[in-house]
C-alpha positions in Angstrom: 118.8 100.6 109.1 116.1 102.8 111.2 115.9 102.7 114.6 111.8 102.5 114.0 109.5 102.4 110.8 106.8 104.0 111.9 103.3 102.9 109.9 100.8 105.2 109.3 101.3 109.2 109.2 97.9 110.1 111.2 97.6 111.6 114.2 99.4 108.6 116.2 101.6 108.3 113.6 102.8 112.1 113.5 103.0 112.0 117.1 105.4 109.1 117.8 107.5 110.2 115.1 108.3 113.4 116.7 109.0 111.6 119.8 111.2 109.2 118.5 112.8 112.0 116.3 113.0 114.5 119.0 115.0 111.6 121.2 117.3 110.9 118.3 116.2 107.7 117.2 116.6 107.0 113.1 112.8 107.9 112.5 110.8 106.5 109.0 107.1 107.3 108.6 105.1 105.6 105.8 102.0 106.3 104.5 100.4 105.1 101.4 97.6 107.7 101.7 98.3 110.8 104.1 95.6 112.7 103.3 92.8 110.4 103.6 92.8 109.5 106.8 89.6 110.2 109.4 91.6 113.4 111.0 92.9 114.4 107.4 89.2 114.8 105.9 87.7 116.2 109.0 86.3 119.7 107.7 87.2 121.7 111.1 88.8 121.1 114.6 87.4 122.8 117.9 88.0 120.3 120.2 91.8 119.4 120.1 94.1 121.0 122.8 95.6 124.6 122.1 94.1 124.6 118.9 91.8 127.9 118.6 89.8 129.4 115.7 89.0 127.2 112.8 91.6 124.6 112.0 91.3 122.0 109.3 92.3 118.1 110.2 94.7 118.3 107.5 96.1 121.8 108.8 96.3 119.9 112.0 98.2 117.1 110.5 100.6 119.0 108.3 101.7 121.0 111.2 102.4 117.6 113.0 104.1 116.2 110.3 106.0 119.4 109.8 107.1 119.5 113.8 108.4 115.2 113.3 110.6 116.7 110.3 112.2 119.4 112.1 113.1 116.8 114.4 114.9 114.4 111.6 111.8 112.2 111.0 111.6 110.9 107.3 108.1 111.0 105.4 107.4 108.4 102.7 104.4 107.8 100.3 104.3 104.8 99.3 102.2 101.0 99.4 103.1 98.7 102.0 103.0 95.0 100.2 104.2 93.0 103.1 106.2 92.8 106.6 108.2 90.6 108.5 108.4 91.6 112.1 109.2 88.5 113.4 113.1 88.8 114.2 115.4 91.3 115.4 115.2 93.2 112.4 111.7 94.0 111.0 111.5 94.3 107.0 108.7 96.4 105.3 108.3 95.6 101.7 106.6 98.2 99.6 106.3 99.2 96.1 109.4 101.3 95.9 111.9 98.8 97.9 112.8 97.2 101.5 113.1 99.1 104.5 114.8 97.6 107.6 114.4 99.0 111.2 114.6 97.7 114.6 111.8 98.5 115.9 108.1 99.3 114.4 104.8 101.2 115.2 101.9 100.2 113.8 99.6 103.5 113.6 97.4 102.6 110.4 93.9 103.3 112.1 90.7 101.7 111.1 89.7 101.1 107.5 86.0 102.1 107.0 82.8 99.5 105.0 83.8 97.9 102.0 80.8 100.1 100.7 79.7 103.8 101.4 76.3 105.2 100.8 76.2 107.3 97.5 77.1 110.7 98.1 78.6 109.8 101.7 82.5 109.9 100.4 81.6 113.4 98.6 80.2 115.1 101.9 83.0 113.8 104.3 83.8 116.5 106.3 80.4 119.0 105.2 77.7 117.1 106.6 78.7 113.7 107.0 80.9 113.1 109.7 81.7 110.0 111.8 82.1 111.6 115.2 79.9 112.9 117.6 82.0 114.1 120.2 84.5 116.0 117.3 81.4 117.5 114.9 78.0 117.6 117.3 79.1 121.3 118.1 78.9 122.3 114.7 75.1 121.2 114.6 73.9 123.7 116.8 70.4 124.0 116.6 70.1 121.4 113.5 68.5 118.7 112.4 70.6 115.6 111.7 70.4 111.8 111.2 72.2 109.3 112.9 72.7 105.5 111.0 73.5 102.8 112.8 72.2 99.8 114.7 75.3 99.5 117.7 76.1 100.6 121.0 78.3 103.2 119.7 75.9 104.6 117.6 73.5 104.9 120.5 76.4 106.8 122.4 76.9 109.3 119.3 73.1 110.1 119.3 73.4 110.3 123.7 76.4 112.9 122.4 74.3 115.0 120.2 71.1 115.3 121.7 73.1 118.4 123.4 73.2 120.4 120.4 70.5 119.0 117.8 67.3 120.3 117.3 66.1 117.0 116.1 67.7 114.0 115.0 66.3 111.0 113.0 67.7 107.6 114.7 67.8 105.5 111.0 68.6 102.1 112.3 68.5 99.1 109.7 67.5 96.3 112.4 64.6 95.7 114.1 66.5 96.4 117.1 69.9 98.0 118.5 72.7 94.8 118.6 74.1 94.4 122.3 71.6 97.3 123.6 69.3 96.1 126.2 67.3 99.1 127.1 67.1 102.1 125.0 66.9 105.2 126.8 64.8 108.0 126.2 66.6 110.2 123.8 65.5 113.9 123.7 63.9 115.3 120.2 64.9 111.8 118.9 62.8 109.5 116.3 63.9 106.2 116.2 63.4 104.8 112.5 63.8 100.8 112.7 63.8 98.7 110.2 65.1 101.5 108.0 67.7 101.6 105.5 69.5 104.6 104.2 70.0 104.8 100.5 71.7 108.0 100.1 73.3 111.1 101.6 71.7 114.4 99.4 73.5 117.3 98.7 75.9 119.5 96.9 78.3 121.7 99.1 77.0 120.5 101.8 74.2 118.1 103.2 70.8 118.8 103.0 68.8 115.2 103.1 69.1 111.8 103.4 67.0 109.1 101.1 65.8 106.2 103.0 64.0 103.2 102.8 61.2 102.9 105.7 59.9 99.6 106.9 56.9 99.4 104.9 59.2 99.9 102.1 58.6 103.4 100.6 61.2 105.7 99.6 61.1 108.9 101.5 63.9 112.1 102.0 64.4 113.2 105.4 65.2 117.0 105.7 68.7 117.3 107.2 71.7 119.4 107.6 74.2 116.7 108.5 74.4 112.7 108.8 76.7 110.5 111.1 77.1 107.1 110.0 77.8 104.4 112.6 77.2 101.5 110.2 79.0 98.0 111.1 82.1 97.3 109.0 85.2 99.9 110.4 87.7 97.4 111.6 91.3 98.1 112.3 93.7 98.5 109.6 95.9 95.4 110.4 95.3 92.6 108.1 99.0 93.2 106.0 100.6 91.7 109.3 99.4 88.8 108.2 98.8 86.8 111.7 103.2 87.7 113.0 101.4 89.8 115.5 98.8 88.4 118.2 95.4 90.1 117.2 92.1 89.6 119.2 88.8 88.4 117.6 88.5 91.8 116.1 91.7 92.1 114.3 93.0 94.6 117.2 96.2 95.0 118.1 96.7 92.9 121.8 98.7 95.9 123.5 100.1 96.5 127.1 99.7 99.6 128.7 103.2 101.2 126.8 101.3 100.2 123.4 104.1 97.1 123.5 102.7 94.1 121.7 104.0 90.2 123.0 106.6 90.3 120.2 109.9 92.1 120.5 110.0 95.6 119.2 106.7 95.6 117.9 104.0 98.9 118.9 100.9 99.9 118.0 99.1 103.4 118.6 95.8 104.8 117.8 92.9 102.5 116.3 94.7 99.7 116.0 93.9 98.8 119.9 91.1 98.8 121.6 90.2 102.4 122.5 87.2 103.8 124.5 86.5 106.9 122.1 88.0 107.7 118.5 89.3 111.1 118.7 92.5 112.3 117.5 93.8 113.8 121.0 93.7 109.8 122.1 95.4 108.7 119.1 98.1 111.1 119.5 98.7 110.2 123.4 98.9 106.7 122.3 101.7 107.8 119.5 103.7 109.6 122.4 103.3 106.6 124.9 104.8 104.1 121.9 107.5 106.2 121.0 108.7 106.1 124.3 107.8 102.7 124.6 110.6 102.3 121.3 112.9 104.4 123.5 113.3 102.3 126.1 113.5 99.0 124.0 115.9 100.4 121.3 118.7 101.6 124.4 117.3 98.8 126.7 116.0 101.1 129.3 114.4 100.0 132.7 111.9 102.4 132.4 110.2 104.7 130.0 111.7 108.3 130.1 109.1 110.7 129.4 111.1 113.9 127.3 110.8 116.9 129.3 111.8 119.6 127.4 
């Protein structure tokens, strides 16, 4: 019996665990895929507090994960089947057995399109990225496109005009969805009506092949792409409607990441977060593990761990 089964070993993940670790609490982590994760494939971090020089995502992580296990925290690779969270004790089935805590986190992020453009799962992390705010540094000077046909993707581009040289704005629709007014975006061309049909490259990115509205085939001259397409929802469908989800499939959360059923958390993408960045996602891992603390030894308050 664990005190809490924490799901998903990411940056939220890592970071409850070594709060619930650290505050001696029976810690289990389980991950079917630890190294595929959006941190975990990122090529290089700049941006993440007190990390200097140049820092893999999955240097990041493993030094997390490392920290949880000096703290007690079990790691386990393995493929979650089913749950039950609905009673005192909450079961996780998997393929290697039952495990029984009395509290969970769920910290399984966002699960990206059912499809990815050929060649985009191949560049991850050297060229294609899906962050603005965490890779628009590293495009200094550059030329880059930008797919998408949202609000968010209009943010990224907003994000990157402060670096780029020039960006092409490939956006499928006739229009952006929900954006009533496009700005004016600086050394931006906005391609509508415009699909993209493949990300180019070898080591690294160096064109995308698109579809233009009058329906030839052309190859824009790039050094990186950021997709934005519709279709990343929040990893959440194995609980299997036990825990109240919004329209979305996002976690319904109070401020402590505590969900309307008794010992059940979430952290990271799972809720509904302003910005995707791993900083965020860790925060909210630290919030629910304290969260845990205070339900496990029925506290008034959370107690935030000093030292």
């Amino acid at each position: 019996m664990y005190d809490v089964i924490i799901i998903g070993a990411g940056p939220a993940g890592a970071s409850a665990a070594i709060y619930t670790a650290r505050g001696n609490l029976k810690t289990l982590v389980i991950d079917k895929a630890p190294n595929t994760g959006a941190l975990a494939i990122t090529h290089k971090i700049a941006n993440y507090p007190g990390v200097t020089g140049e820092l893999s995502g999955k240097e990041l992580l493993d030094t997390m994960r490392d920290q949880a296990k000096s703290f007690g925290a079990e790691f386990v690779q393995t493929t979650i089947t089913a749950v039950d969270v609905e009673g005192d004790t909450k079961y996780v089935f998997t393929a290697d057995g039952i495990y029984e805590g009395k509290s969970i986190i769920i910290a399984t992020g966002s699960k990206g399109r059912n499809r990815m453009l050929p060649g985009e799962e191949n560049l991850l992390g050297r060229g294609v990225s899906t962050c603005a705010t965490c890779d628009g540094a590293f495009f200094e000077g550059k030329t880059v496109a930008v797919i998408g046909d949202s609000e968010e993707a209009l943010e990224e581009v907003q994000a990157l005009t402060k670096f780029t040289e020039k960006i092409y704005f490939v956006i499928p629709r006739p229009e952006l969805q929900g954006v009533p007014h496009v700005p004016e975006l600086r050394n931006t061309e906005l391609l509508y009506k415009t699909r993209a049909l493949e990300v180019l490259g070898d080591q690294h990115v160096n064109g995308l092949k698109i579809r233009t509205a009058a329906g030839a085939e052309e190859v824009l001259n790039v050094d990186g792409v950021f997709v934005f397409l519709s279709g990343s929802k929040p990893g959440t469908d194995f609980l299997q409607d036990q825990v109240p989800l919004d329209e979305e499939g996002f976690m319904v959360l109070d401020t402590s990441m505590q969900s309307p059923v008794p010992g059940v958390f979430g952290a990271g993408e799972v809720r509904r977060t302003p910005v995707k960045q791993a900083v965020v996602a860790a925060a909210d891992g630290a919030i629910a593990a304290m969260a845990v603390d205070k339900f496990i030894n029925k506290r008034s308050q959370l107690i935030p761990q000093y030292k």
